[in-house]
C-alpha positions as CSV (number, residue, x, y, z in Angstrom):
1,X,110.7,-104.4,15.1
2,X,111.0,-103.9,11.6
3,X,114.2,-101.2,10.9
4,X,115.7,-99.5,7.7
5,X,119.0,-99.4,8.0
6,X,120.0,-96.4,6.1
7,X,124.2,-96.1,5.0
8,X,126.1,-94.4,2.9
9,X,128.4,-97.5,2.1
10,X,128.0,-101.3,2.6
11,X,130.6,-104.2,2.2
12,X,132.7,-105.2,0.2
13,X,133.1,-101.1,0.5
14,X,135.6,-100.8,3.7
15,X,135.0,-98.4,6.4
16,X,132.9,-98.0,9.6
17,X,129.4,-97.4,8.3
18,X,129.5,-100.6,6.0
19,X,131.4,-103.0,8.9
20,X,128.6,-101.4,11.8
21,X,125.6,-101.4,9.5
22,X,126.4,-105.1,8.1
23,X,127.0,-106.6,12.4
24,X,123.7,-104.4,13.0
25,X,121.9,-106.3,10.7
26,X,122.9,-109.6,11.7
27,X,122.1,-109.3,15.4
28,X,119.1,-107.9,14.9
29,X,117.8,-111.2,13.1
30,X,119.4,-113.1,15.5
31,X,117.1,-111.1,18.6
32,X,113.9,-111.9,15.8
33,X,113.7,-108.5,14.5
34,X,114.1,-107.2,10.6
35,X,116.2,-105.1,9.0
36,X,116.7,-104.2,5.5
37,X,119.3,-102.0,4.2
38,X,119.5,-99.3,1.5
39,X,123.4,-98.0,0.6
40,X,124.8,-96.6,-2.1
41,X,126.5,-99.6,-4.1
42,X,126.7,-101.2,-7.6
43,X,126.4,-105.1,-8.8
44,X,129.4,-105.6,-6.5
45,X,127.4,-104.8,-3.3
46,X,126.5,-107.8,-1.1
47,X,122.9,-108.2,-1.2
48,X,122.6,-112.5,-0.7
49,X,123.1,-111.6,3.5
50,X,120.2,-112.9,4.8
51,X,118.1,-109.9,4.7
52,X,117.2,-107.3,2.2
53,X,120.1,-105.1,0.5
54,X,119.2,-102.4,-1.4
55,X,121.4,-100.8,-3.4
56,X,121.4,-96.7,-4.9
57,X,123.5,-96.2,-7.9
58,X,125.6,-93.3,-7.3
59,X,125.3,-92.1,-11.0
60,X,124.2,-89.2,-12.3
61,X,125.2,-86.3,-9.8
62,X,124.5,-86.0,-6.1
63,X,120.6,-84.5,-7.4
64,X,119.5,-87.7,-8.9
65,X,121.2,-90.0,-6.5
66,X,119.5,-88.6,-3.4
67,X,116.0,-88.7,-5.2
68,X,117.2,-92.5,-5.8
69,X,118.0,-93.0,-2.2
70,X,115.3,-91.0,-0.9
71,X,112.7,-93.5,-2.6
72,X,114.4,-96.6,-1.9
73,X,113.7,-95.2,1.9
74,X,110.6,-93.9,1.8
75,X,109.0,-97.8,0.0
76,X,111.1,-99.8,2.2
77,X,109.9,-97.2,5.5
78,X,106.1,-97.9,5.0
79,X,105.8,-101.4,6.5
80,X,108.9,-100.5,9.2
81,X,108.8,-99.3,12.4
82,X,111.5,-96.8,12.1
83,X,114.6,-95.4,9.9
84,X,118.1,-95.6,11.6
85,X,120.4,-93.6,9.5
86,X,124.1,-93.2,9.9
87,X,125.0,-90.3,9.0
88,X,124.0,-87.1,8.6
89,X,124.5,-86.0,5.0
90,X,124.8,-88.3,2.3
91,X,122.2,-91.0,3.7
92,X,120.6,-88.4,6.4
93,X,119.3,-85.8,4.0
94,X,117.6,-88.6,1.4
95,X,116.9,-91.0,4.6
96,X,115.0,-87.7,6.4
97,X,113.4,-87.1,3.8
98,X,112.4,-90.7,2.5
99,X,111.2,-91.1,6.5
100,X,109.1,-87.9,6.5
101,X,107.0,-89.0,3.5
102,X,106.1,-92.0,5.2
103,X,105.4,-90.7,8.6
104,X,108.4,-92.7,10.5
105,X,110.7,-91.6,13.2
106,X,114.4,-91.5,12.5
107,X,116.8,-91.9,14.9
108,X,120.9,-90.8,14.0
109,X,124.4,-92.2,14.6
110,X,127.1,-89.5,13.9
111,X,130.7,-90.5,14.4
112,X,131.9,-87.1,13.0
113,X,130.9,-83.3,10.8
114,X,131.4,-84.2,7.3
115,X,131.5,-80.4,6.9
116,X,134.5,-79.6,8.6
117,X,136.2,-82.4,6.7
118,X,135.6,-80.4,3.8
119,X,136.6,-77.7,5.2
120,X,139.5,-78.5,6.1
121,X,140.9,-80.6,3.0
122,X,139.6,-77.3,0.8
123,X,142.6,-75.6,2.0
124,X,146.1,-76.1,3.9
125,X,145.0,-72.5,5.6
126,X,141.6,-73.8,6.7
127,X,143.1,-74.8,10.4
128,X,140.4,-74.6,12.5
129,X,139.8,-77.6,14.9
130,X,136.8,-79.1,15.3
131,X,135.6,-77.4,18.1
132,X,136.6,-74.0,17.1
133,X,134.4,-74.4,13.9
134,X,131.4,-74.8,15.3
135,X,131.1,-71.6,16.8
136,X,130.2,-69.9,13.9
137,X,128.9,-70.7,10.5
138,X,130.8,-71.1,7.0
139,X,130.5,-70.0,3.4
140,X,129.8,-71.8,0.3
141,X,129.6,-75.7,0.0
142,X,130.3,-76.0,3.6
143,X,127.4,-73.8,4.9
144,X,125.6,-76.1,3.0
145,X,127.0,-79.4,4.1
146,X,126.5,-77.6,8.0
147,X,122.6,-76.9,7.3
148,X,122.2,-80.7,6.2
149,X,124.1,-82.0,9.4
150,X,121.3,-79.3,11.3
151,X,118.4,-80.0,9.7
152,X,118.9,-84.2,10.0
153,X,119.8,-84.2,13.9
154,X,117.3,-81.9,14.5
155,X,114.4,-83.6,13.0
156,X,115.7,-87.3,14.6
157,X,113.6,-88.5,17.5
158,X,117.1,-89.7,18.6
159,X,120.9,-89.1,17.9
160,X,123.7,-91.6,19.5
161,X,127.2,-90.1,19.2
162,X,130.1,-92.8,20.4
163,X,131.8,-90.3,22.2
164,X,131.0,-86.8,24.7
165,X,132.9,-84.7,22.9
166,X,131.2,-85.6,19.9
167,X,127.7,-85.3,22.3
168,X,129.2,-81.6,22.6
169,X,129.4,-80.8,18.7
170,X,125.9,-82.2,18.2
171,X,124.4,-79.9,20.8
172,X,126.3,-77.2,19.1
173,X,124.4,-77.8,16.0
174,X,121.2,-77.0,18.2
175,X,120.4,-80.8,19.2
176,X,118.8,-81.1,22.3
177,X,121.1,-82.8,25.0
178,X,118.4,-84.9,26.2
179,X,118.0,-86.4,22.5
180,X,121.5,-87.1,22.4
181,X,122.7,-90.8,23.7
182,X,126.0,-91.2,24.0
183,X,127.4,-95.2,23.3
184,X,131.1,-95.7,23.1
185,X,132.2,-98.2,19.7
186,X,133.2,-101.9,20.0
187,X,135.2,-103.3,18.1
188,X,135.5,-106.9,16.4
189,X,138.4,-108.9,17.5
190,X,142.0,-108.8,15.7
191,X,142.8,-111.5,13.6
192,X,145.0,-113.6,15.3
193,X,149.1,-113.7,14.5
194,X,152.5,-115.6,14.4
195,X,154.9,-114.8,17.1
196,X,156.0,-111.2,17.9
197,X,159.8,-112.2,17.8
198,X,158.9,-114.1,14.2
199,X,156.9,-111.3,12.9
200,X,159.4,-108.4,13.8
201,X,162.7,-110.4,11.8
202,X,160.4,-110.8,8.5
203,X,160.6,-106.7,8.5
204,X,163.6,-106.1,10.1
205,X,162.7,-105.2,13.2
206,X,164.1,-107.3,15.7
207,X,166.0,-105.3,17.8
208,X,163.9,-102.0,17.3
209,X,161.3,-99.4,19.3
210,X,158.4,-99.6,17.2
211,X,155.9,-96.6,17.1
212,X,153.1,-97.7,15.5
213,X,149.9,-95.3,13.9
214,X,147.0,-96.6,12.2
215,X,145.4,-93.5,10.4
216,X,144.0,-92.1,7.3
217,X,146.1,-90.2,5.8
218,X,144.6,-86.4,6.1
219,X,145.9,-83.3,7.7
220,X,144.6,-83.6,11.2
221,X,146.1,-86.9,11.9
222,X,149.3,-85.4,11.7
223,X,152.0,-88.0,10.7
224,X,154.5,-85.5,9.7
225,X,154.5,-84.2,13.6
226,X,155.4,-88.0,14.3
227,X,158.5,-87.4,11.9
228,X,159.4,-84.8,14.0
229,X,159.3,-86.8,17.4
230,X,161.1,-89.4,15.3
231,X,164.4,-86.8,14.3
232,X,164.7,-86.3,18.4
233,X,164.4,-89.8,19.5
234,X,167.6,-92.5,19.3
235,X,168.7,-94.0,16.0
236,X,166.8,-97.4,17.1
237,X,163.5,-96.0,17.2
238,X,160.8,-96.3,14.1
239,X,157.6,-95.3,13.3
240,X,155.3,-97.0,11.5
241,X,152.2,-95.8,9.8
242,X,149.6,-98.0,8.4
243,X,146.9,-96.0,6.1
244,X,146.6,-93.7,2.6
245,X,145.1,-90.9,1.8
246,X,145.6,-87.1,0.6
247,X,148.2,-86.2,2.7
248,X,150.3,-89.6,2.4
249,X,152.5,-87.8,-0.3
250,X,153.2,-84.3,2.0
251,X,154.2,-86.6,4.6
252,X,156.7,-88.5,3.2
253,X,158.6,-85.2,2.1
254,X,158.7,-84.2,5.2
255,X,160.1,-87.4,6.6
256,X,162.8,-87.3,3.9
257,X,163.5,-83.1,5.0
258,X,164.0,-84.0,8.3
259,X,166.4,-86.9,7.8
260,X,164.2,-89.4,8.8
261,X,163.1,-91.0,6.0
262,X,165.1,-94.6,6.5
263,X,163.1,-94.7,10.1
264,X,159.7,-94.9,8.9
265,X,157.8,-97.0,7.3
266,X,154.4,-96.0,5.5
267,X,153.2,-99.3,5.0
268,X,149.9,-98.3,2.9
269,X,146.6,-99.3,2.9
270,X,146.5,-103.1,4.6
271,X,144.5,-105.5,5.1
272,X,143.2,-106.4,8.4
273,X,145.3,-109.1,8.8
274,X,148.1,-107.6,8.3
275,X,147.3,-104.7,10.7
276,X,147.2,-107.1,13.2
277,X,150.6,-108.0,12.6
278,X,151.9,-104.2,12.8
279,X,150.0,-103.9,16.2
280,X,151.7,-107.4,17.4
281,X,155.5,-105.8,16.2
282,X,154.5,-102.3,18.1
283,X,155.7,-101.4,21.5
284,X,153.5,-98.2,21.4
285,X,150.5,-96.7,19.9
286,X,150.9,-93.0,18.7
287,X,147.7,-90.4,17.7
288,X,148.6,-87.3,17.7
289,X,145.3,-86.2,16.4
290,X,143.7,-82.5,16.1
291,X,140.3,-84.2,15.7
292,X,138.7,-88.3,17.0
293,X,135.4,-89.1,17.5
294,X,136.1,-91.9,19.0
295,X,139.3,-94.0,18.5
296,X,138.6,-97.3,17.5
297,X,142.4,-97.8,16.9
298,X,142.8,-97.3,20.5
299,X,140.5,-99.9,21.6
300,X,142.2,-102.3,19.2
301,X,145.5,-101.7,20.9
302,X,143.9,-102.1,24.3
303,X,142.5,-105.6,22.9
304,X,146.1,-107.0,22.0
305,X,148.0,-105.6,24.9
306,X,149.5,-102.3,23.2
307,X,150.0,-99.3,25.4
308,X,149.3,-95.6,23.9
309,X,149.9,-92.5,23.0
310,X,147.0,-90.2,22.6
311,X,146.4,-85.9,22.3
312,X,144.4,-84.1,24.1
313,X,142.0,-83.3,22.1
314,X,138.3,-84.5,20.5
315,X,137.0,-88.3,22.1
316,X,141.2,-89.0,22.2
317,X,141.0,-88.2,26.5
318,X,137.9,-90.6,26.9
319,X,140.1,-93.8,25.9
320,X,142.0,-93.3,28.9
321,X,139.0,-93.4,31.0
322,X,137.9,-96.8,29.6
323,X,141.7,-98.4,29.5
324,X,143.4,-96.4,32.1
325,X,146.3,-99.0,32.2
326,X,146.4,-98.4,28.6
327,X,146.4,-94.8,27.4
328,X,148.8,-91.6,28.2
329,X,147.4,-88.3,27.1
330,X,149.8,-86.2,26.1
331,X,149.2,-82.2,24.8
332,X,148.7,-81.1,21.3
333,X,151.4,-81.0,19.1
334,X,154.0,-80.4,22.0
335,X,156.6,-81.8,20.7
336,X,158.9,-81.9,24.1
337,X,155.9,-83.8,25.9
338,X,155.5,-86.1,22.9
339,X,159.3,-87.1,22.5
340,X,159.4,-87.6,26.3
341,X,156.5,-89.9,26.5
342,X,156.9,-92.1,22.9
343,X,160.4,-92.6,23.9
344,X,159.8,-93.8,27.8
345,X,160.3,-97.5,27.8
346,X,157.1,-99.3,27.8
347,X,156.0,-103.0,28.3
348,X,153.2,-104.7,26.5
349,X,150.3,-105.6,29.2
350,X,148.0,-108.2,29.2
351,X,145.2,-107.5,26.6
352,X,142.1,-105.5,27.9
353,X,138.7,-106.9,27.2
354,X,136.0,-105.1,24.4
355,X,132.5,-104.9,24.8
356,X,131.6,-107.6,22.1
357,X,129.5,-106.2,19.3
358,X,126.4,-108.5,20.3
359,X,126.2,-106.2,23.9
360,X,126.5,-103.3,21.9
361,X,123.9,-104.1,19.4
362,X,121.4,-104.2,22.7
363,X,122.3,-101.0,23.1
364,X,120.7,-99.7,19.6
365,X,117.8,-101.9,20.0
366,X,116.9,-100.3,23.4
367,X,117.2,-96.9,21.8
368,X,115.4,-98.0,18.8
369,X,112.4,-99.2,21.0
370,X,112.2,-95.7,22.6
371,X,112.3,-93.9,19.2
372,X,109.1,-96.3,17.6
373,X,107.5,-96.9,21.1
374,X,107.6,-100.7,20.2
């Protein structure tokens, strides 16, 4: 086959889209196939990979730049076989189109609705969870952004979603649920680390309960609810948190207002090896979250051994199907049930295995087969 890979962000950028898309690439030239990639990037993109790397400059308004992307898409489309965009918005509206005016199938990864992101980071008052927002339509930029995410998934020949809850918002948007494949995210494997005993004495740690959360730092993640667990657990217990963001700033007042402030650490954006060193100090995983579509933090703590902590709500319940020795799911923002289980003394277990990223890349090419017929 010969696929577009279309992103909205590709290494050295960090996040999902750029670390999936890049592994994508590369096992699909090992199985014989080509890909080439168009992202939005700059001189610093990687583009010596082995295959093409095109990249969109993001100047001159979102107008111009999805012109830009949508004819990177539409010349690179003509001699491929099929358009895999992963996302709905920024790369699905331009990818769509690019795809349509070369008469190629698309087929869609969403991993979340980047409308009720905006939604909610407009406004502290915009509270609605996920699920409850896509029962009836918005106003302004976010009816927008919720027509895009629509239009894109409708007109894919296939959508994969790496969770069912996520399945569930995607049919909500009037997607088909037979065009809907659900495959669950891999993840690559931690970077490995000194001792547990050596690590936790560099920081201090030696002879504490470590809480550990590895989040972005927006409202729905809910940190400052951790803080509040914290102030009714024991004077040895701390909570870490690994991540930045928005809300990073709201959350450290209200550590300091409830007295907590000396107990937790907000470690900042880190590395990856250094992450792996907070989950080898941890002796639980916490997410508290309103909103997942699928937890790869989770799956990381599975993969070294680290029992968690998870709410009840979006893809969080569907980790403890796939590491039931692993995961506790715990209510919503109850704050008794959360105190009672983050402060229950837990072992570390032996580490659970991850689908490698080569099995999962089988998985796409199957369903990219189906969408081109190839």
């Amino acid at each position: 086959m010969r696929i577009v890979l279309a992103t909205g962000i590709y290494p050295p950028e960090i996040g999902g889209p750029a670390s999936f898309t890049r592994e994508l690439a590369r096992e699909l030239k090992k199985r014989g196939h080509e890909a080439s990639v168009v992202c939005y990037g700059d001189e610093k993109t990687l583009t010596d990979e082995g295959w093409e790397v095109v990249a969109v400059s993001r100047a001159g308004g979102p107008l111009f730049r999805y012109l830009r992307y949508a004819w990177k898409v539409f010349f690179m489309a003509r001699m491929s076989d099929v358009v895999f965009l992963q996302g709905p918005v920024s790369e699905g509206l331009p990818g769509t189109i690019g795809a349509i005016l070369a008469g190629k199938p698309t087929m869609m990864k969403i991993v979340g609705d980047y409308a009720w992101e905006i939604y909610r980071q407009k406004s502290e008052r915009n509270s609605e969870l996920l699920d409850e927002f896509v029962t009836h339509r918005h106003a302004g930029t976010v009816r927008i952004l919720e027509s895009i995410e629509r239009w894109t998934t409708r007109r894919a020949t296939l959508v994969v979603t790496p969770s069912r809850f996520l399945k569930t918002i995607v049919m909500a948007w009037g997607v088909l649920p037979e065009k809907i494949k659900v495959i669950y995210n891999t993840i690559p494997p931690l970077p490995s680390t000194e001792a547990r005993d050596v690590l936790r004495g560099r920081v201090g740690l030696e002879e504490k309960k470590v809480i550990l959360t590895v989040v972005r730092a927006v409202p729905w993640k809910h940190v400052d609810f951790l803080c509040d667990v914290l102030s009714r657990l024991p004077e040895d217990f701390r909570l870490v948190h690994v991540g930045d963001g928005p809300s990073l700033a709201t959350w450290k007042k209200r550590a300091q207002e409830l007295g907590v402030a000396d107990r937790v650490i907000f470690a900042g954006k880190q590395p990856r090896e250094k992450v792996a060193e907070w989950y080898a100090m941890a002796d639980v995983f916490a997410l508290p979250s309103g909103y997942e579509g699928f937890p790869h933090v989770v799956a990381e703590a599975a993969s070294v051994g680290l029992p968690s902590v998870v709410s009840d709500k979006g893809g969080n319940p569907e980790t403890q199907e796939l590491f039931p020795r692993f995961v506790e799911v715990a209510p919503y923002l109850d704050v008794t049930a959360w105190t009672d289980a983050l402060g229950r003394p837990r072992q570390r277990l032996q580490p659970e295995f991850v689908q490698s990223f080569g099995e999962l890349a089988d998985e796409y090419i199957k369903m990219m087969q189906k969408v081109c017929g190839c």
